[in-house]
N, C-alpha and C positions, 0 to 999 in steps of 0.2 A: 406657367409664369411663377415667378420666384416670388416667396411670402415672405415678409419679417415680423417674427410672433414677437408676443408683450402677451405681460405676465396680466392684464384686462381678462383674456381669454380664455383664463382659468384653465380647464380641464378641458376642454373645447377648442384646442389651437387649428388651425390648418396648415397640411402641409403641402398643400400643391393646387392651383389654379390654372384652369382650360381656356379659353375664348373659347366660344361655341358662339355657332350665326342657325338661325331658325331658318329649315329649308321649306319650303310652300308648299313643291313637288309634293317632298316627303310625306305633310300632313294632309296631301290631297290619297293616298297611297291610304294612309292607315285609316281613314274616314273609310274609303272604301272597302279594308280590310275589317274594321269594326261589323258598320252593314252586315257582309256578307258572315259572319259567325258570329253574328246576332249579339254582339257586344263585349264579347272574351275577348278578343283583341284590344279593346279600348282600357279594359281590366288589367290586363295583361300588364298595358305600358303603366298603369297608375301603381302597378306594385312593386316598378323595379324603374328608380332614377338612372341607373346605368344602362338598358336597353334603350328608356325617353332616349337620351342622350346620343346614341348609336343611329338609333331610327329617324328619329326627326330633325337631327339637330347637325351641321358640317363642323369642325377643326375650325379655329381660322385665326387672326390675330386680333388684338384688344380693339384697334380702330372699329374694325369691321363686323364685331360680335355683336351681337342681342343679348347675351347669357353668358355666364360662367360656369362651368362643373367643376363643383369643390369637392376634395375630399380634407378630411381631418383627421389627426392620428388617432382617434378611435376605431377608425375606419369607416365612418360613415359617409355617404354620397347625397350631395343635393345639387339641384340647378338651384339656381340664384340669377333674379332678371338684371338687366346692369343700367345702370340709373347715372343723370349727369347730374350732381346736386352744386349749384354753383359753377365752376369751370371742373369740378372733382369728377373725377369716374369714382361709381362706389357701389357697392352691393351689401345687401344684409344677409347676413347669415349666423342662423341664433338669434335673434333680435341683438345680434353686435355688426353695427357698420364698419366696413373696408374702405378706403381708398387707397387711389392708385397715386404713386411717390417715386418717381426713377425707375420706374420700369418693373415697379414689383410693389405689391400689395401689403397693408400694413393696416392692423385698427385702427380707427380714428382715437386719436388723442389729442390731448391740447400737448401743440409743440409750437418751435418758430415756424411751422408752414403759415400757422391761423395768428400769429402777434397780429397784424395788418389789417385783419376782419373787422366789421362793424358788429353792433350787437346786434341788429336784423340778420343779417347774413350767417353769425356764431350759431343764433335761435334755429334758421333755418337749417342748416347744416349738424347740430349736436341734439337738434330736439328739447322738447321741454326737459326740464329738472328733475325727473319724477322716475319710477320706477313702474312702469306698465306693465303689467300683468295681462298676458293674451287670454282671454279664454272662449271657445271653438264655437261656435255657432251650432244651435242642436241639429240642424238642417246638415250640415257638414258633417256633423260626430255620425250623424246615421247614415250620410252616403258614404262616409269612410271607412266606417265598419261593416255596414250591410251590402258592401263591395271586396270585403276583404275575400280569401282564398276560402279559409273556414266558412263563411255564409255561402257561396258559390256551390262547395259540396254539398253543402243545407238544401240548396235550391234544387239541386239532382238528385238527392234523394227523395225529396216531396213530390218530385217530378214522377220519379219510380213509383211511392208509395200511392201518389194519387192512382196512375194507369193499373196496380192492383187492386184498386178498390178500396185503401186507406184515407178516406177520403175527410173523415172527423180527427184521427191519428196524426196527417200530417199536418191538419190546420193547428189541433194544440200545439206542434212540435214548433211550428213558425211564431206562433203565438208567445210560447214559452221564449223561445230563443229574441225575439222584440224585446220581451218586458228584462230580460237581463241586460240586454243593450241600452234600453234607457235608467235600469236603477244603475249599470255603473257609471252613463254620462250624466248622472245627475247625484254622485260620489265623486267622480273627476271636478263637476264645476262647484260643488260645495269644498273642494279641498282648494281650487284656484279661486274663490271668494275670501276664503282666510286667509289667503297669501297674499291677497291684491287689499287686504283690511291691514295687514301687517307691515305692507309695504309702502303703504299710504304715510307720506308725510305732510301736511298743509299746514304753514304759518306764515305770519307776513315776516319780513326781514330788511333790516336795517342795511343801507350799502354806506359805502366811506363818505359819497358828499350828499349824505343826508336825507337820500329817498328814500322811500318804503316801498318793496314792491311785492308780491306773493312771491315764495320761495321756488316755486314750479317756474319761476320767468328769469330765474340766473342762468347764467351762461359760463364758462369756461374764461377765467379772467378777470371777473369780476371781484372788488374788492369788499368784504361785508363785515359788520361790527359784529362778532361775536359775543350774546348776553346772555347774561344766567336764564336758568329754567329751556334757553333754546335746544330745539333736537335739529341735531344737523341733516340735512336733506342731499346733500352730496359732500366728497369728498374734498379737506380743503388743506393747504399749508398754511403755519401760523407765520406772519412776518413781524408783526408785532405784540407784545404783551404774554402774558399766561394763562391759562386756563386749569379746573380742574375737571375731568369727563369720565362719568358712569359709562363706559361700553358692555354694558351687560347684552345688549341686541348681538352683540358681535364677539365675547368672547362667555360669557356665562359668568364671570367674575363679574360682581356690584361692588368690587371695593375702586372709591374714584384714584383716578390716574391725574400725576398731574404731567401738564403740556405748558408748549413754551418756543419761542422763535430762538433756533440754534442754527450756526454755519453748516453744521451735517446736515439739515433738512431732512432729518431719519425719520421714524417712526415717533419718538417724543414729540413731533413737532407736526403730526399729522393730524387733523380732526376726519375721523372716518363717518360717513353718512351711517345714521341711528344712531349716534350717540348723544348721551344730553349732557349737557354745559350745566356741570351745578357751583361753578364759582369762573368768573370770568375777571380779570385786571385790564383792563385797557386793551383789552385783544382785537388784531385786525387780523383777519386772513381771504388767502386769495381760492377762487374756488379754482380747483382741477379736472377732477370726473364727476361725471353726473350720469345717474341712469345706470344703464347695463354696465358702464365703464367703472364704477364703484367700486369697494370691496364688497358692501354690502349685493351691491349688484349681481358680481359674481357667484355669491351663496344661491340667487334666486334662481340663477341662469342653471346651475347645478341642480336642483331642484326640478325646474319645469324640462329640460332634459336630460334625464338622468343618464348614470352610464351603464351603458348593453350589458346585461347579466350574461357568464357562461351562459351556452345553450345545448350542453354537454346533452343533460337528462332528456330534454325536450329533440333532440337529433335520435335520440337510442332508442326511444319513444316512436319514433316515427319509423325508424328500421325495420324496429320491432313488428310493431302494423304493417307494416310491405311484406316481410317475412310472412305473418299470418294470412294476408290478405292471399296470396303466393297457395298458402294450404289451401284457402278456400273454396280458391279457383278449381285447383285442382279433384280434392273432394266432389264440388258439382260437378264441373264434367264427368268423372267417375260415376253420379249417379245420374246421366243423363239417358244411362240404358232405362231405367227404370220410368223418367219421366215424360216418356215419348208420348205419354198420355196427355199434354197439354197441346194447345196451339202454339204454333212457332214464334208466334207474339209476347203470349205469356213467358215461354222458355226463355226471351230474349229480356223481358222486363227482369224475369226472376235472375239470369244472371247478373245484371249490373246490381240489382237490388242486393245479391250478395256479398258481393266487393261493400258496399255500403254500410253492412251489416260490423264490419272489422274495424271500422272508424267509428267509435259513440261520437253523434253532434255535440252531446252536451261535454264532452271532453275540458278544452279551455275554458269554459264558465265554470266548473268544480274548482279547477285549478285557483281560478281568480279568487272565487269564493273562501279557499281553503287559506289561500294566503292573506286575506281581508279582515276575518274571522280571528287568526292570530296576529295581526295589527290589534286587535280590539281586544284578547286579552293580556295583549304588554302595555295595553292604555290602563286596564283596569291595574293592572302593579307599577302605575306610574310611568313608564317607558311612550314616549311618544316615535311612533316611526312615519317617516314620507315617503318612502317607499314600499308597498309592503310585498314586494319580491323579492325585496333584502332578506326577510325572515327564513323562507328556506334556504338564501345561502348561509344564514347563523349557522346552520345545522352542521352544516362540512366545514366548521374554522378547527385547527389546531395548532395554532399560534398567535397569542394575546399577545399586543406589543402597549404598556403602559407609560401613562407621562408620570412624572416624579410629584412636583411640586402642584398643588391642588387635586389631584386626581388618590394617587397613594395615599399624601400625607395633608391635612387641612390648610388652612391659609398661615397660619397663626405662628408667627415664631416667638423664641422664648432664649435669650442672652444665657448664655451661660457662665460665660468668663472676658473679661477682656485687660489687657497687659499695654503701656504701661499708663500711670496717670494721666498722659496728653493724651490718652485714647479720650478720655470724656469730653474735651471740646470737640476734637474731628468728629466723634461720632452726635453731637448735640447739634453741631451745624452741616453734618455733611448729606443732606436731605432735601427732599425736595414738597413737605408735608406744606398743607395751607389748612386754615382756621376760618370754619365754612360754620354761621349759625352758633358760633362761639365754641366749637368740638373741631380737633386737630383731624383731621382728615388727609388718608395716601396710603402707602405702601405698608401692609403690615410689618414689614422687615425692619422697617426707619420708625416707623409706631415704638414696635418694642427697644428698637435700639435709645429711643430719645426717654422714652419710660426708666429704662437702666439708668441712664445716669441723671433721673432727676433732677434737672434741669428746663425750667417754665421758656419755652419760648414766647417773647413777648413780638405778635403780628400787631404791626401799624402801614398806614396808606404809605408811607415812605421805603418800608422792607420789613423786613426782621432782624430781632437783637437776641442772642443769645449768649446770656452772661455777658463776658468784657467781650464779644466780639458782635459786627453788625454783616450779615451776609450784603454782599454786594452783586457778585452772580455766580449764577447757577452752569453748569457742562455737566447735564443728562449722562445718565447710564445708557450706553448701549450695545447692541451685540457688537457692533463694528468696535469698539471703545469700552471692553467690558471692565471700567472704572467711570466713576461718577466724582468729581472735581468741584469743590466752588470757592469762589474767593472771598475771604473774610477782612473784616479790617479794626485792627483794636481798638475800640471807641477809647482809650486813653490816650495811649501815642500815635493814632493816625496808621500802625504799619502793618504794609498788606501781608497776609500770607497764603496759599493755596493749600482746603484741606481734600487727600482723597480717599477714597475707598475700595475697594475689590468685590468682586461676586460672592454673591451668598455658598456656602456656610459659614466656612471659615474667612473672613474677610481680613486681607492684611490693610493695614494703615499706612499713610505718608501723607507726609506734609513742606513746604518750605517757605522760607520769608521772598517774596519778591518786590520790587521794585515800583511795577505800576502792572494794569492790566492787556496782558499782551495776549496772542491767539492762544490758542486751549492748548497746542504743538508745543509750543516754545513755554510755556508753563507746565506742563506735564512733564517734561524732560528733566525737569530739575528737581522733581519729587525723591525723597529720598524716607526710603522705611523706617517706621518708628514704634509699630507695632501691629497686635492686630486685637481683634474680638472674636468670638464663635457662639453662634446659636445653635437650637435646635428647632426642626422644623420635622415636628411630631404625625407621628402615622396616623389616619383614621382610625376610629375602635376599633372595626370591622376590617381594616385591610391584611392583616397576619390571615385573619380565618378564614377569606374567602380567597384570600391565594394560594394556601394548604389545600382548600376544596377543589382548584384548578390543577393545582401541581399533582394531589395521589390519584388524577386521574390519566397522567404522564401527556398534560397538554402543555407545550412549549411556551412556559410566559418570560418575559424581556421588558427589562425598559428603557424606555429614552427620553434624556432628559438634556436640557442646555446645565446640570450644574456640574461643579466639581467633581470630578470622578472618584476620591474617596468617599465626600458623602454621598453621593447615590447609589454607590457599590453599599455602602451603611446600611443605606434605606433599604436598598433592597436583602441586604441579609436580615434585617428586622422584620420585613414582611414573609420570609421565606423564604423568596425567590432562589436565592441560593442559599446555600449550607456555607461556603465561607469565603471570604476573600481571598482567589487565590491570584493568577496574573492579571496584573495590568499595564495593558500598554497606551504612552505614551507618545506623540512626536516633537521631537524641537525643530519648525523650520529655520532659524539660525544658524544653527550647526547642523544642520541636514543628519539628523540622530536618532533613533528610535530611543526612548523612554520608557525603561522596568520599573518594577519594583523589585525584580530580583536580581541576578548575576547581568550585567552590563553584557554581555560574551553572550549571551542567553541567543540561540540558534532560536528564530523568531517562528518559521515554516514548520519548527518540530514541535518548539510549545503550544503552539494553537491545536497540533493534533494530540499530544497529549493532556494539558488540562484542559478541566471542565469550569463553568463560572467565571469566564472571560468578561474585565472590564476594559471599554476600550475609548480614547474618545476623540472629539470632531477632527482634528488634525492629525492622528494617525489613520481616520479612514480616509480621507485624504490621500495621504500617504499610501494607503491599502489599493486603492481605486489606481493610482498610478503607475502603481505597479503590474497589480494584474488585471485582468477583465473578468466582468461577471460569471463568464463559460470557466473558465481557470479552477481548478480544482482546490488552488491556496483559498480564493476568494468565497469559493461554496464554504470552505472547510471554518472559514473564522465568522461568516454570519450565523453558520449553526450553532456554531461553540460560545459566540460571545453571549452573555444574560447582561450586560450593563451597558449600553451604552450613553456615556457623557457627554456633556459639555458639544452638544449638538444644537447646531441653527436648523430652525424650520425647513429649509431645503432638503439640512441631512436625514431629515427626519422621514421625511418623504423616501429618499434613495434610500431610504436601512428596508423601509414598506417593500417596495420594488426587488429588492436583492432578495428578499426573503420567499417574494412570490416568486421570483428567478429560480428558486430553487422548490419549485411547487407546493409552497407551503401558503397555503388559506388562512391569511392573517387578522385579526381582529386589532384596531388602536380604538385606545380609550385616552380623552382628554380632555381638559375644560378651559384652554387658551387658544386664542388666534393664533401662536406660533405650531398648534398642533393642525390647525384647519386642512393643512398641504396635506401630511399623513390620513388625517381622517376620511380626505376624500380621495387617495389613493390607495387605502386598506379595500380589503372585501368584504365588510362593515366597519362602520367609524361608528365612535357612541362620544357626542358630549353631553357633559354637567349644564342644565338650564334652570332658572326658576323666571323664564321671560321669554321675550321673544326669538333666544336664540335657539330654538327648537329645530328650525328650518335650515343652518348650519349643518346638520351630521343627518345622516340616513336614519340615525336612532338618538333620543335626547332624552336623561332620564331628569324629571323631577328633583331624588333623592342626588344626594353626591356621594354613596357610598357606592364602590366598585361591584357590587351583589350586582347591579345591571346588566355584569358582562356574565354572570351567572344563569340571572333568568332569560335572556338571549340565548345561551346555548341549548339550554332546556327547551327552551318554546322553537328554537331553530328545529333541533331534532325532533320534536313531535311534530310539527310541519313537515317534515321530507317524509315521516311514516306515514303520516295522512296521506299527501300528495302518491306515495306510491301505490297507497291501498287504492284510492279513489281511481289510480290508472288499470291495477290490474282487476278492479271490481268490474269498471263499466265496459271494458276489455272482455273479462271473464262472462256474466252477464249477456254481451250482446253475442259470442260465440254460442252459448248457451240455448239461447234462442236462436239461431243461426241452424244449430244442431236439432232442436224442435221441428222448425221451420221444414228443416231437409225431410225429416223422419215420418212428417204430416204430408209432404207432396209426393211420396209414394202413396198417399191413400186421397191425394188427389184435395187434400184439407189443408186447411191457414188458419191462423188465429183471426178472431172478429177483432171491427175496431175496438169496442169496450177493453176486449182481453189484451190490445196493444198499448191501449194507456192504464190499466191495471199493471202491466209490468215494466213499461216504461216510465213512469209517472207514481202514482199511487202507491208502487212497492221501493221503487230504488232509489226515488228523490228523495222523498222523506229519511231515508238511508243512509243517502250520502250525509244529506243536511244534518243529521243529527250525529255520525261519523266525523264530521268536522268541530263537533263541541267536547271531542276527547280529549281532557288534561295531559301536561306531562308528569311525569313523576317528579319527586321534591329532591332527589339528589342523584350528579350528574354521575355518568358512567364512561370507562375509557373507553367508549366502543361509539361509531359513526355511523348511521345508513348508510347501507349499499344502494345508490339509488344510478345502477347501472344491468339498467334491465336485459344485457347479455349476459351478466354474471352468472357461473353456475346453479347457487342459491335461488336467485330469482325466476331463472327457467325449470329449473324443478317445480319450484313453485306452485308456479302458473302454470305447467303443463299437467302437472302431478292433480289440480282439482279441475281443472278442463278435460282432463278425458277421461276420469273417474266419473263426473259429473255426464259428461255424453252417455256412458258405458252404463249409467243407470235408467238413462231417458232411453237408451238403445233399447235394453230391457225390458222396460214399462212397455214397447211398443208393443215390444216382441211378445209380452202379456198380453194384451189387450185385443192386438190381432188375431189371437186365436180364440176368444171368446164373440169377437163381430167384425167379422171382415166385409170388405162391401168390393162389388163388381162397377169396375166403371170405365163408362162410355169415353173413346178416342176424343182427343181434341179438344178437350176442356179447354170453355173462353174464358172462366171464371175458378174462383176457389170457392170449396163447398166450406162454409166457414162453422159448422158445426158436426157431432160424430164423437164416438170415442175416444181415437187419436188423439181430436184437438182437443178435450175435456182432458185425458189423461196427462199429453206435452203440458196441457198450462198450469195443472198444479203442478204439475214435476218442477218447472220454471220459477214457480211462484214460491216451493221449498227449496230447493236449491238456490235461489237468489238469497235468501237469507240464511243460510248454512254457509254457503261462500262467505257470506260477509264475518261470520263469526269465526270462521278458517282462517281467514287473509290478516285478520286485525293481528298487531304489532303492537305489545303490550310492552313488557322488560324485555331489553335495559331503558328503552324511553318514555312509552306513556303508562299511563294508571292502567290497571284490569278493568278487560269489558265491562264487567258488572259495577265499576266505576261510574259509568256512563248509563246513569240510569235511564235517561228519556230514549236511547240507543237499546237497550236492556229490553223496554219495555215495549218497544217497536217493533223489534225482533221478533218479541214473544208472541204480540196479534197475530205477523204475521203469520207465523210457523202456525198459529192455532186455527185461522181461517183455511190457510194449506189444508190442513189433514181432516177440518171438520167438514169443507168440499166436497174430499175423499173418500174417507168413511161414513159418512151420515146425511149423501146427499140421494136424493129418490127423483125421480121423469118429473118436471113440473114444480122442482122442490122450490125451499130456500134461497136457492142460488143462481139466478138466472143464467148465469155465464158457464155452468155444467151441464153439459150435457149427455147425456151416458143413461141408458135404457136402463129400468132398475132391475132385471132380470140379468142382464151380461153385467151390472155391474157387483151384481151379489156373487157373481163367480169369481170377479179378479180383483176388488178393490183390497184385501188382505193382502196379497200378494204381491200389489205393486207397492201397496204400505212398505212393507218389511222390505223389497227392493229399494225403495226413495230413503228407509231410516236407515239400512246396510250402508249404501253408498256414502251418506254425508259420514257415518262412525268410519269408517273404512279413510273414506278423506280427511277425516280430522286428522284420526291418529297418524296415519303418515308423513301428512304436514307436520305436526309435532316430532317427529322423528326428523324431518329433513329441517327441520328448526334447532335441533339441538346436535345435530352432528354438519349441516349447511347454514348455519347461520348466517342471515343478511344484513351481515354490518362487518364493521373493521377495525380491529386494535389501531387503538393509538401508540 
């Protein structure tokens, strides 16, 4: 069925709707199919909406359905039940309702479907006023996780490791793997408790004839008196009076905006829910969205489902392990000549137990951890993030796209000149400032402009008087109408005139006498130029040096801005950005004309390949887009080449995002307005400016307003991706390791005891990780990116190069060992002898070697601090390596150490011997690693 999206549905649109009818048959089939494989099939369907859908469910048409299958252009799949609310067909999907409308599906909005409704009926059908915030029942969060694919393998391995005889081993391993399930669902509903605190509006509210009712009980339609100090709880238009409104919740600016009932009914004239009313004139407005339908709504809806990160690394990752799994297989069977000495039982547990061995459980719990961890310390340098799987994609951005005005350069403008003397009236009354607590309050633009020409506006209940003239009304600046118009009238002779203005920087003037007050159309027509003024709108201290610090490390930065194309081409050569101003293109759709700055003749497809520092703005992409398509070699070639682009609306800002990942480039936008919101949440990290609730807007929100945010992101990105990748090839490396132990012990018919499996799963490698994850990045960025493509040549050296250096030492120790105490044993072993040489000897090997790997594998420059940086990591390390070798050399029958076991007569023969074998191996592995480190390096020029 055919859908018609609206812009409600934010990032979340759908583009395609099924009937589905529930078949009985069907669900009588998969019961029995559950049953009989003891519950993988009933697993099966809860993992995959598109199987549900295939299996249980028939095709049918809208009358006849039960269910809809949605998909939406992110590509995700749900069922969705279908519900009669009213006479409406309607389904929710996202916590955003559908209904059906002419044969095709549309969000619910207040339109002329619902003029007709009552207010029980609007209530029942739009839901309360409020913003509900779902959050999972713990009972749910654990069947949904400890149902997942990952606990399922959990489950067959414990399975395996019980029938070996690991019977205390796999209880901690289930154990372990619980309590990480409940501290993330009790981090999940601490983070949906501050969202649902944040989201919370509750006040009583005033309607037109005079009731009071709780704010949670409006409805779509409703007409309400707008008062000072009120925070608005849904979306409303003004129809009558002004207002002035802090949207700091929504856009990170606290300087107040002023609003007002206009024929556009644009943005001026909006009251967006969280915003507070701090000067209100007679204001009526009618409500619109409420809930999810909001803007505010939509930030939240973004929020609770974010959008699907690549799955690039976590796919290779998994190859990877099939690949290895593939060796392991193969390896045991090869030593199956040797193992015939078990019973057929055992042989058969020890193989699946092998395949098991290639998968560490604890896998995605480090991951989560790793990425949590630096969430916490971009909080302590003031960065708040809501996602914190965003942080390792910081690490792969190589294209910063910047906003201009608040983000670059601070709020604050400063007059520089203006021509000729009539500029000072146009510019004294061409404003829209109100006098809030006795302090002029609005746009800093109109602040400074009114300050220039010293001139006292005098605010009375009746309007305002400025000098010989008294404002009479106001026509709003806006994108659609980018001039701002009001009508004066000379308190001497009574005669009207219309004063206007232009878009910041350079603003032209015009003015004319008219007649009486007619549409904003037929009085704009008649403006005629008279002059202009020009500010400045000054860079942050900080923004020159911290865009130098991005540029000499040849990361692509750009900005985009809605102003003037000369000044932001300014701004941006004052920042750095670029070295000068060289092309700019222009379009006039009048004369259908492309606009230079240089030679008119200028072959446009050649300049774009030949300069560099391309400014370009909203109307000739435009023009750009219609010409070619995204795949078009002109169109690749002019979003690489352009660094400025101007005079951009919110949408284009968006498409510049898209074009740029078009051409595989990993973008970052930084911005501190609503008109940035569209990009930030279409980049592959967004970062706004907050000092409030607007935190939950952007993936990342920093505190500070200096651009260093998009700095220490990049930094904390890349030491994230080196974590993440050591963490895979450690507990990788690590469980081969053992794996290799494991094999080298069942030729002598021996296994490690339980103790010695939570000894090296537990006690040596957790603590490992755990403290591995508290490694800084270094203080300044470098042009170079993780390689976090675990086929790369670099990274298979790698890992191959200290996995079987590390096998080839344990080989040895055996091959030591056995020749001092070989032992004869009996066919058909039911069991494993869990003590002997062998296994005394594999587990210290394991126990050095585990911590040798880990100082191998660590990834220092160009991203994080040196090991020894990381002292609680430093001094971990050290224990362990010191318990290792003090095992080894200084343990005696009966000793110290209960978990050795080694005859002190055989071990007075070989314990030197296997020393200097275990301390060869790791030097032997260092230094090669270090050699395939500096001629294979795992990472990538920018």
């Amino acid at each position: 069925m055919k859908v018609q999206n609206s812009e409600i549905e934010g990032q979340h649109s759908i583009k395609q709707v099924v009937p589905l009818k529930l078949n009985k048959i069907k669900i009588i089939y998969a019961i029995v199919l559950t049953i009989f494989t003891g519950g993988l099939f009933g697993l099966a369907l809860s993992w995959s909406k598109s199987f549900q859908a295939k299996f249980l469910f028939d095709e049918t048409t809208e009358p006849l359905c039960t269910h809809f299958l949605i998909y939406d252009k992110q590509n995700d799949i749900d069922i969705c039940r279908k519900n009669i609310i009213l006479s409406f067909v309607t389904f929710k999907y996202k916590l955003l309702i559908y209904y059906l409308n002419k044969q095709q599906f549309m969000p619910l909005e207040y339109t002329s479907d619902f003029f007709q409704l009552t207010k029980p009926d609007l209530q029942q059908l739009f839901g309360l006023c409020q913003i509900e915030i779902p959050i999972i029942p713990f009972y749910l969060y654990l069947f949904q996780e400890l149902t997942g694919p990952f606990y399922i393998l959990q489950y067959l391995s414990v399975v395996l490791w019980i029938g070996e005889g690991f019977v205390d081993f796999a209880i901690i391993m289930m154990a372990f793997s619980f309590l990480s399930c409940i501290i993330n669902y009790l981090l999940l509903r601490r983070a949906r408790m501050l969202m649902k605190k944040l989201a919370q509006i509750d006040y009583q509210v005033k309607l037109e004839n005079g009731k009071n009712i709780h704010s949670s009980e409006l409805v779509p339609g409703d007409i309400v008196i707008v008062e000072k100090d009120q925070i608005m709880n849904c979306d409303c238009i003004i129809i009558k009076g002004d207002v002035m409104v802090n949207e700091a919740t929504l856009t990170g600016e606290c300087v107040p905006v002023p609003k007002g009932a206009n024929e556009e009914q644009d943005q001026s004239s909006i009251l967006y829910e969280g915003s507070k009313i701090v000067y209100s004139k007679e204001c009526i407005a009618k409500v619109m969205k409420t809930g999810f339908r909001s803007l505010r709504g939509q930030y939240f809806r973004n929020v609770i489902f974010p959008e699907k990160l690549p799955l690039t690394f976590y796919v290779q990752a998994f190859k990877f392990l099939f690949v290895l799994a593939i060796i392991v297989i193969i390896t045991f069977l090869f030593c199956l000549i040797r193992i015939t000495i078990y019973s057929d039982t055992l042989i058969v547990i020890r193989f699946l137990d092998a395949v098991t061995w290639v998968i560490p459980p604890s896998l995605p719990i480090f991951f989560s951890a790793t990425q949590a961890i630096a969430n916490i310390k971009l909080l302590q340098k003031g960065i708040f993030g809501s996602n914190p799987a965003k942080t390792q994609v910081a690490g792969k951005i190589d294209t910063i796209c910047f906003d201009k005005t608040g983000t670059l350069t601070d709020l604050n403008f400063k007059v520089i000149e203006s021509y000729p003397e009539i500029a000072h009236s146009i510019m004294s009354c061409c404003h829209h400032l109100m006098e809030i607590d006795g302090e002029i309050q609005g746009d800093p633009l109109e602040i400074a402009m009114l300050e220039f020409t010293k001139i006292q506006p005098l605010f009375t209940k009746q309007g305002i008087q400025v000098g010989e003239y008294e404002i009479i009304k106001i026509f709003d600046f806006s994108s659609i109408k980018p001039i701002m118009t009001v009508v004066v009238q000379k308190i001497e002779n009574k005669q009207l005139f219309a004063f206007s203005k232009g878009s910041p920087e350079v603003l032209a003037l015009a003015m004319c006498q008219i007649q009486s007050i007619e549409n904003r159309q037929s009085i704009e027509q008649q403006l005629e130029m008279v002059g202009y003024f020009s500010l400045e709108n000054c860079l942050k201290s900080d923004s020159a040096y911290e865009i130098q610090k991005l540029t000499e490390i040849k990361l692509d930065v750009k900005v985009i801005s809605g102003d003037n194309p000369i000044t932001t081409a300014q701004c941006a050569l004052k920042a750095q950005i670029i070295s000068e101003i060289s092309l700019i293109l222009d379009y006039d759709e009048k004369n259908n004309e492309v606009i230079t700055n240089f030679n008119p003749n200028l072959n446009i497809v050649e300049s774009i390949q030949i300069y560099d520092n391309i400014t370009i703005t909203g109307p000739f992409w435009i023009h750009w887009q219609n010409l070619y398509k995204q795949t078009d070699l002109e169109f690749k070639q002019l979003i690489k080449q352009t660094k400025v682009f101007s005079r951009m609306k919110p949408i284009q800002k968006k498409e510049i995002v898209q074009a740029l990942q078009s051409v595989g480039r990993q973008v970052m936008m930084v911005g501190d307005g609503s008109n940035d919101c569209s990009a930030i949440a279409q980049a592959q990290i967004g970062v706004s400016f907050s000092l409030s609730d607007a935190s939950y807007t952007a993936p990342f929100s920093s505190r500070s307003t200096s651009i260093k945010c998009a700095r220490i992101l990049l930094l904390q990105g890349r030491s994230t991706i080196c974590i993440i990748i050591e963490t895979f090839q450690y507990l990788v490396t690590i469980s081969l390791i053992k794996y290799t132990s494991a094999m080298i012990m069942m030729l002598d018919g021996q296994n490690f005891s339980d103790f010695q499996y939570q000894v090296l799963s537990y006690l040596s490698s957790i603590p490992y990780l755990i403290f591995l994850e508290l490694s800084n990045p270094l203080e300044e960025l470098s042009n170079s990116i993780p390689d976090d493509n675990m086929f790369s040549l670099a990274n298979q050296l790698k890992f191959f190069n200290i996995f079987l250096i590390n096998s080839l030492g344990l080989i040895f120790g055996g091959i030591v060992v056995n020749q001092y105490d070989s032992q004869d044993l009996k066919p058909k072993l039911e069991t494993y002898i869990r003590k002997g040489s062998t296994n005394s000897v594999m587990f210290v090997g394991c126990l050095f070697f585990f911590n040798t790997c880990g100082i191998t594998l660590f990834i220092s420059k160009p991203f994080k601090k040196l090991y020894i940086y990381n002292w609680i990591l430093t001094l971990w390390t050290g224990l362990c390596l010191f318990i290792a070798i003090l095992s080894l050399l200084y343990n005696s029958s009966g000793g110290w150490i209960n978990i050795i076991d080694i005859d002190s007569n055989t071990f007075d023969g070989c314990k030197y011997v296997i020393f200097i074998i275990y301390v060869s191996t790791a030097l032997i592995n260092y230094l090669i690693s270090e050699c395939l480190n500096k001629y294979f390096p795992a990472y990538r020029k920018l």
